[in-house]
C-alpha positions as CSV (number, residue, x, y, z in Angstrom):
1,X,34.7,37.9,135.0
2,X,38.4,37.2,133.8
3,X,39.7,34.1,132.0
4,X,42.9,32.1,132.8
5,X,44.6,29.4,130.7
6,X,45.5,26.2,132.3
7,X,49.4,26.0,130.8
8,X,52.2,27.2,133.5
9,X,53.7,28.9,130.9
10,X,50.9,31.4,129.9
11,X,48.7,33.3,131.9
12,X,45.7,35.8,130.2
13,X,43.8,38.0,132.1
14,X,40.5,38.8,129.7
15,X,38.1,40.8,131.4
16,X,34.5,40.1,129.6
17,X,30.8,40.9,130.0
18,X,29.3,40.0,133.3
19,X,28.1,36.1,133.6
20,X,26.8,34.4,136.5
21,X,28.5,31.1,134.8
22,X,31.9,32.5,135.8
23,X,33.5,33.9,139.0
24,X,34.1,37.8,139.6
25,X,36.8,39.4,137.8
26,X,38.7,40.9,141.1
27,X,38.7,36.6,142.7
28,X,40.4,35.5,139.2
29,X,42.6,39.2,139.1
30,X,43.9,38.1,142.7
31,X,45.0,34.3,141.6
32,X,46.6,35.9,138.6
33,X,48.6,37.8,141.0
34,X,49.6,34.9,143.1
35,X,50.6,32.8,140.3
36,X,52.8,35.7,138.9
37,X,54.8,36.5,142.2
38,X,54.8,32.4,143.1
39,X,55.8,30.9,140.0
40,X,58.5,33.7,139.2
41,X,60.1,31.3,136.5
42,X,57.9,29.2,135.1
43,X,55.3,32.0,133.6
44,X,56.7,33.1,130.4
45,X,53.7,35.0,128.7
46,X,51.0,37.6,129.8
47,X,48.5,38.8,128.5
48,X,46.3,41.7,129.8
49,X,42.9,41.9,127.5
50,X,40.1,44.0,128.4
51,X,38.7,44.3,124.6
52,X,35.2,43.6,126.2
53,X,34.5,45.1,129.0
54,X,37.8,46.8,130.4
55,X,40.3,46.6,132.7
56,X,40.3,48.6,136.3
57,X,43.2,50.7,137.3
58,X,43.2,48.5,140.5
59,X,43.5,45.3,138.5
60,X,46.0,46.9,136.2
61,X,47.8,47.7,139.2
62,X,47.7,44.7,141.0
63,X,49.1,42.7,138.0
64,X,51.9,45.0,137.6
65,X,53.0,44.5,141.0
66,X,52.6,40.8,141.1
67,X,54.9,41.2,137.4
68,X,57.5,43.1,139.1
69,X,58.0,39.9,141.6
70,X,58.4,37.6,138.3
71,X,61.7,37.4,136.4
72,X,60.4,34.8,134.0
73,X,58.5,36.9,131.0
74,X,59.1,36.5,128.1
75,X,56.2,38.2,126.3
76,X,54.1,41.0,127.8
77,X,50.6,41.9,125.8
78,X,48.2,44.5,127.3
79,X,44.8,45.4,125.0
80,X,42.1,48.1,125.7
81,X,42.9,49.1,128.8
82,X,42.9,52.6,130.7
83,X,46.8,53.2,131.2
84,X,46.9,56.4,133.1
85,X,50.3,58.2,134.6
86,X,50.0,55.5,138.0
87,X,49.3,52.5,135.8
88,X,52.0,53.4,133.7
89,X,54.8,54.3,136.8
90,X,53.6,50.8,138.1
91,X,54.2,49.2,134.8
92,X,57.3,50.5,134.1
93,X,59.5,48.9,137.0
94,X,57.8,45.5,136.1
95,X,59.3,45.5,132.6
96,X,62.4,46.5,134.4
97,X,62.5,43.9,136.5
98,X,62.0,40.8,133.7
99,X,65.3,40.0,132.9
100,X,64.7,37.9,130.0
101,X,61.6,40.0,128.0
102,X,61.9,39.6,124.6
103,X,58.7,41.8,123.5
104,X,56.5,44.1,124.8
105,X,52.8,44.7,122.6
106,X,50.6,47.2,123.7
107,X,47.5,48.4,121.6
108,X,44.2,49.9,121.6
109,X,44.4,51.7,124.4
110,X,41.3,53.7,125.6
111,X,43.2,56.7,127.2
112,X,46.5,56.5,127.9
113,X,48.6,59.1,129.3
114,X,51.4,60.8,127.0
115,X,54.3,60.3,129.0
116,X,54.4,56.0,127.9
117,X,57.3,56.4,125.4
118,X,58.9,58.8,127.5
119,X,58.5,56.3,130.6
120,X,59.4,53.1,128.4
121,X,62.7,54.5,127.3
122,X,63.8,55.8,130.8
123,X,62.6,52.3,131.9
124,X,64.9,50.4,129.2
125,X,67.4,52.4,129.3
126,X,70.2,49.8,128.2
127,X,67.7,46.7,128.4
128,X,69.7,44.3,126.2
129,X,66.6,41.9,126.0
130,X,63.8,43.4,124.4
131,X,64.1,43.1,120.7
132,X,60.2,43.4,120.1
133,X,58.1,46.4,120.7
134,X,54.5,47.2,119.0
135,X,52.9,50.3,120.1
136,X,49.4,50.4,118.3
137,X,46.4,53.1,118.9
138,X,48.0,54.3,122.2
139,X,47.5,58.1,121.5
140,X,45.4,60.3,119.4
141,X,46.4,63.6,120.3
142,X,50.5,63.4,119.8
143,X,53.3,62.8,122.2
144,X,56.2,64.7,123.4
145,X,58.9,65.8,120.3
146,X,61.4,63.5,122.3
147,X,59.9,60.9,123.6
148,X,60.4,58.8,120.4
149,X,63.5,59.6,119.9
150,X,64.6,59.2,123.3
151,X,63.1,55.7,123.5
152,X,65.6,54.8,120.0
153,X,68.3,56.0,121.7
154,X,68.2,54.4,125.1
155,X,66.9,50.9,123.8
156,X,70.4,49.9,121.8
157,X,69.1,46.1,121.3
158,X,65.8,47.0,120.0
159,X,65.4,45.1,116.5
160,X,61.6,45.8,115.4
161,X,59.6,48.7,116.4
162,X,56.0,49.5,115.3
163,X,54.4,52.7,116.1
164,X,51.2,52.1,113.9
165,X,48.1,54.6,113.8
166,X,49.5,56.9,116.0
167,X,49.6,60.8,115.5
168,X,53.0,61.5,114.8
169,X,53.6,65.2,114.0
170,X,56.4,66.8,112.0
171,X,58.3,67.5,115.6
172,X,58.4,63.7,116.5
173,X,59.0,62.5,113.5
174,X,62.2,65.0,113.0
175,X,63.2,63.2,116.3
176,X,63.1,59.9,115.5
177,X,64.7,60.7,112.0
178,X,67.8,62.2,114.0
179,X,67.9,59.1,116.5
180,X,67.8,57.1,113.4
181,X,71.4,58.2,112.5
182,X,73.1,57.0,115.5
183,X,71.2,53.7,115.9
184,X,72.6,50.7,114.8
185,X,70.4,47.8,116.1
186,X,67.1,48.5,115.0
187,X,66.3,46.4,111.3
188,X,61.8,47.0,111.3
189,X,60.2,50.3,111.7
190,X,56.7,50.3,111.1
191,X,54.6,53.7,111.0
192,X,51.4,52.7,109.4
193,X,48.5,55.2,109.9
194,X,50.8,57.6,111.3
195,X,49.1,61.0,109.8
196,X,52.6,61.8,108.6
197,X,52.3,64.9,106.2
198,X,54.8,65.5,103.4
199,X,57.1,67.7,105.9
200,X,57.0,64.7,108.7
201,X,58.0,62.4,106.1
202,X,61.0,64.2,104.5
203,X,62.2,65.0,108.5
204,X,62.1,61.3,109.1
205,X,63.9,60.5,105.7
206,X,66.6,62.9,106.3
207,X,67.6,60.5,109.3
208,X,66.9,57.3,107.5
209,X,69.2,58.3,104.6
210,X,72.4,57.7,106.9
211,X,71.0,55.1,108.9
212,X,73.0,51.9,109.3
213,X,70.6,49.2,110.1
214,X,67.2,49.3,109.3
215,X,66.1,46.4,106.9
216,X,62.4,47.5,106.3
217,X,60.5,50.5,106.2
218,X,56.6,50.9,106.5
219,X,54.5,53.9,105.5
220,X,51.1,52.8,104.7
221,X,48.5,54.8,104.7
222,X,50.0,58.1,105.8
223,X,49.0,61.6,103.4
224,X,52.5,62.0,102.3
225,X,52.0,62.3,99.0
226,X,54.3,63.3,95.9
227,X,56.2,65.9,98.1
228,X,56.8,63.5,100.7
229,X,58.2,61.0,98.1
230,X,61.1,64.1,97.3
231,X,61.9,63.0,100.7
232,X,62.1,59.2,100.6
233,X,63.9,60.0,96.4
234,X,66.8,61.5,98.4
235,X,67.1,58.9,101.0
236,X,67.4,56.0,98.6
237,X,70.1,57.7,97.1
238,X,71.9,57.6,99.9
239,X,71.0,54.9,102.1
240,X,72.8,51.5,101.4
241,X,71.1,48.7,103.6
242,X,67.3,49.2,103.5
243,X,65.8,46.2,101.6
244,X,61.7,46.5,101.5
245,X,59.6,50.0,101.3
246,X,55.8,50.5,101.9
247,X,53.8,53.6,101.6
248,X,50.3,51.7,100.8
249,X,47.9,54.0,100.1
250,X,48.9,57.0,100.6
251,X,48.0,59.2,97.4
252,X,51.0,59.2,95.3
253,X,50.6,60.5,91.3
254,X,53.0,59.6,88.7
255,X,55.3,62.7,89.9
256,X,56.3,61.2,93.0
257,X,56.4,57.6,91.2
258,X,59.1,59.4,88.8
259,X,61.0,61.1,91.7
260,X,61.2,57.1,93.2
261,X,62.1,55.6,90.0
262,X,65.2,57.7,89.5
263,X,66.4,57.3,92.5
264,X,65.8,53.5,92.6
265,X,68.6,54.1,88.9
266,X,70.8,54.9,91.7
267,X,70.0,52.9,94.9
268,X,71.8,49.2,94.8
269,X,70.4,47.6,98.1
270,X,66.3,48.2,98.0
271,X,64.6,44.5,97.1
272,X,61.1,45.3,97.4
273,X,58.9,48.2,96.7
274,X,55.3,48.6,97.8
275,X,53.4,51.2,96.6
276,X,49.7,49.6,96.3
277,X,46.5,51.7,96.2
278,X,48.1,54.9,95.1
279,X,47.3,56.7,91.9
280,X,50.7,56.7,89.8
281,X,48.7,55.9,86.8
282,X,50.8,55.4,83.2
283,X,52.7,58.1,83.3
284,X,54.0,56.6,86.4
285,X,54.4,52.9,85.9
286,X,55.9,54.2,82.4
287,X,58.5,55.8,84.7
288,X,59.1,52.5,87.6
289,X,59.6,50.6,84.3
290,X,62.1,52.1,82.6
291,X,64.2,52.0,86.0
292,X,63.6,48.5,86.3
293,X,66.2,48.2,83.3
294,X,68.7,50.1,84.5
295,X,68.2,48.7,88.5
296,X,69.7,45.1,89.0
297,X,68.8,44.6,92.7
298,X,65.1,45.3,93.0
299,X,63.3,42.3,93.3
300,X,59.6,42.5,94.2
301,X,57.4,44.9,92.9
302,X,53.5,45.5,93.6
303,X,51.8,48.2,92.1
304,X,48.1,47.4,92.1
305,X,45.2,50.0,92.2
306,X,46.7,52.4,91.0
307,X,44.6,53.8,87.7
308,X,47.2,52.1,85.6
309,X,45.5,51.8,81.9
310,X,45.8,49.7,78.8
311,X,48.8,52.0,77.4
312,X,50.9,51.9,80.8
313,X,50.6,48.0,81.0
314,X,51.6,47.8,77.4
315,X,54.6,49.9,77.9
316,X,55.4,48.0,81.4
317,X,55.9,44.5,79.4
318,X,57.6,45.9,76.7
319,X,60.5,46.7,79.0
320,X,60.0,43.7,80.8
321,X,62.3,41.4,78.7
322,X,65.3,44.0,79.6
323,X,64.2,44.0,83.5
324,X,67.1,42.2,84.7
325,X,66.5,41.9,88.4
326,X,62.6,41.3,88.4
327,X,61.7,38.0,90.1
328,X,58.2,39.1,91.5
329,X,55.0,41.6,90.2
330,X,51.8,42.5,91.2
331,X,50.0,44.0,88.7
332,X,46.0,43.6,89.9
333,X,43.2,43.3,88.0
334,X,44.2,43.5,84.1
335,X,40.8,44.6,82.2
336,X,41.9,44.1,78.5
337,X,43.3,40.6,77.1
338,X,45.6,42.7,75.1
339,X,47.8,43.4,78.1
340,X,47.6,39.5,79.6
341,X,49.1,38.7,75.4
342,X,51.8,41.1,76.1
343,X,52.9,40.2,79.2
344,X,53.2,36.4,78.0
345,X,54.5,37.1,74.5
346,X,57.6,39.6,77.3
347,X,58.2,36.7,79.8
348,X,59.4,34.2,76.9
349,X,62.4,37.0,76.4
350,X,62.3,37.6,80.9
351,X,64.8,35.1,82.7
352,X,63.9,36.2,86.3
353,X,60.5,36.6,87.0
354,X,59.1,33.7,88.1
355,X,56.3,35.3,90.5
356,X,53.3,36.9,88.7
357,X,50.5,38.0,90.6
358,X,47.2,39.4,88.3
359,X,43.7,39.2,88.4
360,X,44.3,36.3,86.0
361,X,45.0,32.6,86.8
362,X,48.7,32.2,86.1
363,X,49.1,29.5,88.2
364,X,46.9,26.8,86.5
365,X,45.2,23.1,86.8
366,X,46.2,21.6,83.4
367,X,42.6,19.8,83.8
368,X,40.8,22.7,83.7
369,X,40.3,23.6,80.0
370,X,38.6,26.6,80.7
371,X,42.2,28.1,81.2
372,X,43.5,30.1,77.9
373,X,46.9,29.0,76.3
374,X,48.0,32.2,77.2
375,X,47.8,32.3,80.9
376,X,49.1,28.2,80.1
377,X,52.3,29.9,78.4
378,X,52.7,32.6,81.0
379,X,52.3,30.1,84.2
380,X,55.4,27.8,81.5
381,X,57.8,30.6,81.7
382,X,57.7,31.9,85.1
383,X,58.1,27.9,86.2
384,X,61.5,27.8,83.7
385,X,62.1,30.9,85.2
386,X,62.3,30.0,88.7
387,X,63.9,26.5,87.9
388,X,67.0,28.8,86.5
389,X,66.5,29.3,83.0
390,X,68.8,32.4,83.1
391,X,72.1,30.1,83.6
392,X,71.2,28.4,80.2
393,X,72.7,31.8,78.6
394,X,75.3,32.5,80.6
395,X,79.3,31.0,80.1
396,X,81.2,29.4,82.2
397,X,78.6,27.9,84.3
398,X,79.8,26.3,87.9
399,X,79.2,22.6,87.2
400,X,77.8,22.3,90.6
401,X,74.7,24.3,89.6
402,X,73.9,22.3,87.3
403,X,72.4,19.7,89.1
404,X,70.3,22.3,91.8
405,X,68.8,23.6,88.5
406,X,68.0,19.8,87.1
407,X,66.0,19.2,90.8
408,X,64.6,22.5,90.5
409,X,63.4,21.8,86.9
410,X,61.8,18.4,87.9
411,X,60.0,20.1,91.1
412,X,58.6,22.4,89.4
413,X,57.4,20.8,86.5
414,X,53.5,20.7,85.6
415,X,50.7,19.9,88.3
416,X,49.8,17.0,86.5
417,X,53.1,15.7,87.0
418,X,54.7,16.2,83.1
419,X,58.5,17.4,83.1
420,X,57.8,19.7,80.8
421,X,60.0,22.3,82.1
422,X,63.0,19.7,82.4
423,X,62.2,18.8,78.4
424,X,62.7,22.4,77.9
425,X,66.0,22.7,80.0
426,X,67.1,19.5,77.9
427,X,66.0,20.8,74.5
428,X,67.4,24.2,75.1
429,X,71.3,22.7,76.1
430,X,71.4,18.9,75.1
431,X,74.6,19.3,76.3
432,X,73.7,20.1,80.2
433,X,73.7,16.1,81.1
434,X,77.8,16.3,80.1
435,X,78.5,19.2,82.1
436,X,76.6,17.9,85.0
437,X,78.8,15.7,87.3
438,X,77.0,14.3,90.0
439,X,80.1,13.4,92.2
């Protein structure tokens, strides 16, 4: 049986379990069809789902031909589904043919011929609409060295690409490093569960390190490693847009946390660094926070499970109060109070982190009196923090901030409604009310 919405503007095709209470697949596959090549305007997503029971090559088929008559898409979605090389040369001219498609998802895909990226980027050659396209679980067994690459150099307008859990070889990942150089409209590439080795890794960072566009990188869960993190070292040193890194879980000690965190002394332009469920330990986080006082720019940090003990935390806040760029952390679960009294006893001397995520309530009800003074003292400063406390030792203050950080200090004063953090701002510069001129 298949499933159709009622709105004009969205038609799904969701091929389920056999039921008498509905009509056969191929009678609801063939209005599909009609509505697609009728109303060749007025459908603006599709949807092709056959998570429960599949999807024919004749249906698949069908559909495409009925897309290639519609120049209305928008958004094209196709889930578990057999895409062999017909289905695919039948899809290919219907993405073609929708002049206004803005993405293109296609996951899960039961067995899918090799030659899709090859046929995508000789089917979008130029396309100047498509700025959205997610290929998830489409192959197992690895795809053509070029193909990849190919696809980023044809598909100049493409903004956000994710190619997650994928096999991508050293080969293919080489290629995409080099198309990576020359592209300048791509700002998202996501390879999670990628199977990229140390070698594939440093091939696609040698590419990254001169690219001039890309905003965020994901890794996660790739087998990378400390070698691999050589790789990514040497990029940041060189690359001067990228803003967010991920490699998640993906088995990095304190060596490769050290190669990071000297090039992160160097890099000006990375904001947020994600390197969860690795196993940097202290040695490492020893290392991430001694760069953190040299690096002005980075912004988040999360670093959680990732054998970090007692003496690395320790060492962690007692840089903190000279991290000048810090705004958010996430630490995970902190075992020993000793480490939640540092890290409070650091933020009173911290002026920008006002973000602090810990197995620990930070964030507190001032009802609940189970809550320690200390996590009371902690969730204090990080709320001063983020009103602006900074500006109340700086010179030569703009006037005109003054009032932003006034509003700021009454919004984010205690839940129960108490300005305590304005009284602070008050009590620290009685003179702030002068300098502020509300005209």
């Amino acid at each position: 049986m298949a499933i159709r919405s009622l709105k004009r503007t969205l038609l799904v095709f969701v091929v389920m379990e056999e039921s008498s209470t509905f009509p056969d697949s191929n009678k609801w596959c063939g209005d599909l069809c009609r509505e697609l090549s009728t109303n060749t305007t007025d459908v603006e997503s599709l949807t092709i789902d056959g998570t429960l029971h599949g999807v024919e090559e004749t249906q698949l088929l069908s559909l495409f031909d009925a897309m290639r008559k519609n120049r209305g898409l928008t958004s094209f979605t196709l889930r578990h589904a057999d895409l062999s090389r017909a289905a695919i040369s039948a899809l290919a001219p219907a993405l073609k043919n929708s002049t206004f498609l803005e993405s293109i998802l296609i996951e899960e895909m039961n067995d899918t011929d090799e030659c899709l990226p090859e046929l995508l980027a000789v089917t979008l050659f130029f396309n100047r609409t498509i700025k959205q396209l997610i290929l998830r679980s489409c192959w197992a067994d690895g795809v053509s060295p070029y193909s990849l690459g190919s696809m980023l150099n044809t598909m100049l307008y493409l903004k956000d690409l994710h190619i997650c859990h994928n096999r991508i070889d050293v080969s293919v990942a080489e290629s995409i490093g080099v198309a990576l150089i020359k592209n300048t409209s791509l700002e998202v590439l996501d390879l999670t569960g990628c199977s990229m080795n140390c070698e594939a890794i440093c091939g696609l960072s040698r590419g990254l390190a001169y690219n001039s566009s890309l905003k965020k990188v994901v890794l996660d869960f790739n087998d990378f490693r400390d070698t691999g993190c050589m790789g990514l070292g040497l990029m940041l040193k060189k690359n001067t847009n990228l803003e967010e890194l991920h490699f998640f879980g993906n088995q990095v000690t304190a060596r490769g946390a050290s190669t990071l965190a000297d090039a992160l002394k160097v890099n000006k332009t990375l904001r947020a660094l994600e390197l969860s469920f690795n196993r940097i330990g202290d040695e490492g986080v020893i290392a991430l926070a001694e760069c953190l006082t040299f690096n002005t720019t980075l912004e988040k940090v999360w670093f959680p499970s990732n054998s970090v003990g007692c003496d690395g935390m320790l060492a962690f806040a007692d840089q903190l109060p000279r991290m000048k760029g810090l705004k958010e952390l996430y630490v995970g679960l902190l075992l020993d109070d000793d480490i939640e009294d540092a890290l409070a006893q650091a933020l009173k001397d911290n002026l920008q982190l006002s973000i602090l995520y810990m197995e620990k309530p930070v964030v507190v009800d001032e009802d609940d009196v189970t809550i320690s003074p200390v996590a009371r003292s902690m969730d204090f400063y990080l709320r001063c923090n983020k009103s602006g406390r900074r500006l109340l030792r700086e010179s030569n203050v703009d006037r005109k901030l003054w009032g932003r950080v006034l509003s700021s200090a009454i919004s984010n004063g205690r839940v129960d409604g108490a300005p305590d953090v304005l009284h602070f701002m008050i009590r620290s510069n009685p003179c702030l009310f002068e300098h502020f001129n509300p005209l």
